[in-house]
C-alpha atoms as a printed R data frame, in Angstrom:
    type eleno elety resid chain resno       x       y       z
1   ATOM     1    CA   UNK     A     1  -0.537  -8.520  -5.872
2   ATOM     2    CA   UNK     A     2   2.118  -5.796  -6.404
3   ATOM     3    CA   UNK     A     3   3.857  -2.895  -5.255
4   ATOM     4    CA   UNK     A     4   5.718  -0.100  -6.666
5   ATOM     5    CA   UNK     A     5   7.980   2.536  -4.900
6   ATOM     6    CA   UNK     A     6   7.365   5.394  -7.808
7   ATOM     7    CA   UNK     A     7   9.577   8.002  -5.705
8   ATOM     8    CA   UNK     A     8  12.440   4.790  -6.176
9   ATOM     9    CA   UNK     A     9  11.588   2.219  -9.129
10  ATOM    10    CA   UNK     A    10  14.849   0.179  -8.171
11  ATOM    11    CA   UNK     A    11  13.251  -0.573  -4.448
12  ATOM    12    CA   UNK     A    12   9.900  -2.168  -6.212
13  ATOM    13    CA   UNK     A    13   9.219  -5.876  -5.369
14  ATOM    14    CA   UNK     A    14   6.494  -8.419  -5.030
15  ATOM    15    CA   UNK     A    15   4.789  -7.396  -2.125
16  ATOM    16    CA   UNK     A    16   1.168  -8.236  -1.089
17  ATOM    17    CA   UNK     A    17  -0.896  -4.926  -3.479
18  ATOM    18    CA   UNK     A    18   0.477  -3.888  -6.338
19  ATOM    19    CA   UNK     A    19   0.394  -0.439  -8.316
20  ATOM    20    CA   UNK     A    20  -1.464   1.456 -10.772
21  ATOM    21    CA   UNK     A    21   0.716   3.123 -13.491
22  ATOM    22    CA   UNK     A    22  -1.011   3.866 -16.358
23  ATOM    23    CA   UNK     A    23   1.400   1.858 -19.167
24  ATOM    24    CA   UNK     A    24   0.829  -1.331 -17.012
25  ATOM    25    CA   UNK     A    25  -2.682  -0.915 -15.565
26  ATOM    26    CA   UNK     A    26  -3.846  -2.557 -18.693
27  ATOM    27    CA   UNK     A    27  -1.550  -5.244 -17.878
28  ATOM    28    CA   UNK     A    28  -2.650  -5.803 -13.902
29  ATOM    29    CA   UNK     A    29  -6.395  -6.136 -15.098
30  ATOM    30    CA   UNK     A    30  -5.664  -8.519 -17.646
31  ATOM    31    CA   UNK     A    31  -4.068 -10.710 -15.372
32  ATOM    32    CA   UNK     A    32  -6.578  -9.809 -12.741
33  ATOM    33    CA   UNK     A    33  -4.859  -8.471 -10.125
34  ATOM    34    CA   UNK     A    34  -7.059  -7.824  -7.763
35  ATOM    35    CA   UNK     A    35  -5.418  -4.634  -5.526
36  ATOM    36    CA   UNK     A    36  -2.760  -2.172  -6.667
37  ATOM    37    CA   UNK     A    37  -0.980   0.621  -4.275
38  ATOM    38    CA   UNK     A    38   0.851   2.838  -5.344
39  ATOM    39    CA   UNK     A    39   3.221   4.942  -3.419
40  ATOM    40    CA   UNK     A    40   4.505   8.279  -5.004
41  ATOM    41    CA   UNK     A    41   5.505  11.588  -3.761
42  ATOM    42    CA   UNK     A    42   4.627  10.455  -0.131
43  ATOM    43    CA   UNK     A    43   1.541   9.387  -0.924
44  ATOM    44    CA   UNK     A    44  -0.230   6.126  -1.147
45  ATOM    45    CA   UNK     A    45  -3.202   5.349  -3.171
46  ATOM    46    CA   UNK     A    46  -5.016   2.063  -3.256
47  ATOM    47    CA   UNK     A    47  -6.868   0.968  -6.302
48  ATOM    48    CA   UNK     A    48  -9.314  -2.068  -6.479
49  ATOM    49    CA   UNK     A    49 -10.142  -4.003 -10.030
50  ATOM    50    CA   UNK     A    50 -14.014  -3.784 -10.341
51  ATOM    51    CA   UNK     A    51 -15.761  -5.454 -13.729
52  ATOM    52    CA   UNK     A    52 -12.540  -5.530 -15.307
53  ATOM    53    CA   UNK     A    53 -11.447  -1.990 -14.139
54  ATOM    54    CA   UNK     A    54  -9.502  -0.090 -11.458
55  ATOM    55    CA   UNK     A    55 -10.882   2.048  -8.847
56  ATOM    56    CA   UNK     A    56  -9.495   3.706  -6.455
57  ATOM    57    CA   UNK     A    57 -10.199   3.328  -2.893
58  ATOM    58    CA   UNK     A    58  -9.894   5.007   0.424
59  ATOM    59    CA   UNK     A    59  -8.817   1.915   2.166
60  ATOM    60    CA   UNK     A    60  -7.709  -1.855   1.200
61  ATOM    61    CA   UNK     A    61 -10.139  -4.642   1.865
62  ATOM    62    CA   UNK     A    62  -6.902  -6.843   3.031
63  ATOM    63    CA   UNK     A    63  -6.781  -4.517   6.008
64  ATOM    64    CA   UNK     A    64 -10.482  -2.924   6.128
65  ATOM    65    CA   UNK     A    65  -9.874  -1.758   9.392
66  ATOM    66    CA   UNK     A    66  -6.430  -0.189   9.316
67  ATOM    67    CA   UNK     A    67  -5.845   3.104   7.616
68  ATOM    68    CA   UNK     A    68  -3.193   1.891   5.761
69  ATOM    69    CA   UNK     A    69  -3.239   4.765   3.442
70  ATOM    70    CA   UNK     A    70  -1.711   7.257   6.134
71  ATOM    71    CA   UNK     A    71   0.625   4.274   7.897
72  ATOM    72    CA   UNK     A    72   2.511   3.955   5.071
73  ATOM    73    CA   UNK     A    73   3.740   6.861   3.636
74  ATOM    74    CA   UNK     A    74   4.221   8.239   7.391
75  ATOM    75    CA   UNK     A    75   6.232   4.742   7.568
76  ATOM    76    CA   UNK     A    76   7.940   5.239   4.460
77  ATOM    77    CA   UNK     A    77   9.063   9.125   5.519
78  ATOM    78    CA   UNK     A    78   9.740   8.208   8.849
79  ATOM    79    CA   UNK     A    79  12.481   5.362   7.968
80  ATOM    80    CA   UNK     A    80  14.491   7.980   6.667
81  ATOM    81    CA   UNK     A    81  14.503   9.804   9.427
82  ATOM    82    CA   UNK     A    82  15.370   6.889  11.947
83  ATOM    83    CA   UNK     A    83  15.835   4.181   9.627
84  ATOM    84    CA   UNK     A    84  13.826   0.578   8.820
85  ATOM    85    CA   UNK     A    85  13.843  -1.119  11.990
86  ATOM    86    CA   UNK     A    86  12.412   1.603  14.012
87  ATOM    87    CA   UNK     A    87   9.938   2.843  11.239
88  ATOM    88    CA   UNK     A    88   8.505  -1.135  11.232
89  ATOM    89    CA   UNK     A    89   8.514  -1.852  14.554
90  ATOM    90    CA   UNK     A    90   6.008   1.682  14.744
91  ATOM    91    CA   UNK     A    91   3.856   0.371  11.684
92  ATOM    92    CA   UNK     A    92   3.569  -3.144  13.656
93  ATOM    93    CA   UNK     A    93   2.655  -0.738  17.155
94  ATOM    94    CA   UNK     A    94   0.220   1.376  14.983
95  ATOM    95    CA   UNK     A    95  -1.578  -1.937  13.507
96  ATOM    96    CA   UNK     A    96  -1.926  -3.159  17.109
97  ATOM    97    CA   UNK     A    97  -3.320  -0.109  18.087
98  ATOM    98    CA   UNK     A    98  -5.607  -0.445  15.084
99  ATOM    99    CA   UNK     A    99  -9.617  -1.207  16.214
100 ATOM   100    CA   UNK     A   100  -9.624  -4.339  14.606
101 ATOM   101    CA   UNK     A   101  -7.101  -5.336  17.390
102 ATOM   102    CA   UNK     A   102  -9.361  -3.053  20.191
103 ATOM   103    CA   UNK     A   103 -10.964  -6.881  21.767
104 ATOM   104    CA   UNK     A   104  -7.336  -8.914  22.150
């Protein structure tokens, strides 16, 4: 899967989704990638490839129980405020905090 920073093309890397833009959608589906995000203007969108097409979804079925959606790009805005260390060890506190961690 892939990921792509829109709001900063440079900062775009392999990551575990990936990103729907519509020149390379056609690519993604043809190699099947199976989840894009994409991040742009502070907002997140996640799209799954159903029957050979992308959809987009409210949440990621990597991480079905964490609203990943609204972590991010709070993440994302937040790391500018008090930088990347702090902003990740928040997204790791929020995941935690997420119900699918509720029985540990």
């Amino acid at each position: 899967m892939y990921f792509i920073h829109l709001d900063r093309p440079h900062l775009s890397k392999p990551r575990t989704s990936g990103v729907k833009i519509s020149r390379l959608d056609k690519a993604y589906e043809a190699i099947g990638v199976p989840e894009l995000w994409v991040y742009d203007s502070g907002r997140l969108k996640i799209y799954l490839l159903r029957n050979g097409k992308y959809l987009e979804s409210q949440t990621s079925p990597n991480f079905p129980e964490i609203p990943i959606a609204q972590i991010i790009p709070n993440a994302i805005a937040h790391a500018w405020e008090v930088g990347s260390l702090q902003a990740l060890e928040e997204v790791e506190s929020a995941i935690v905090k997420s119900p699918v961690h509720d029985d540990k």
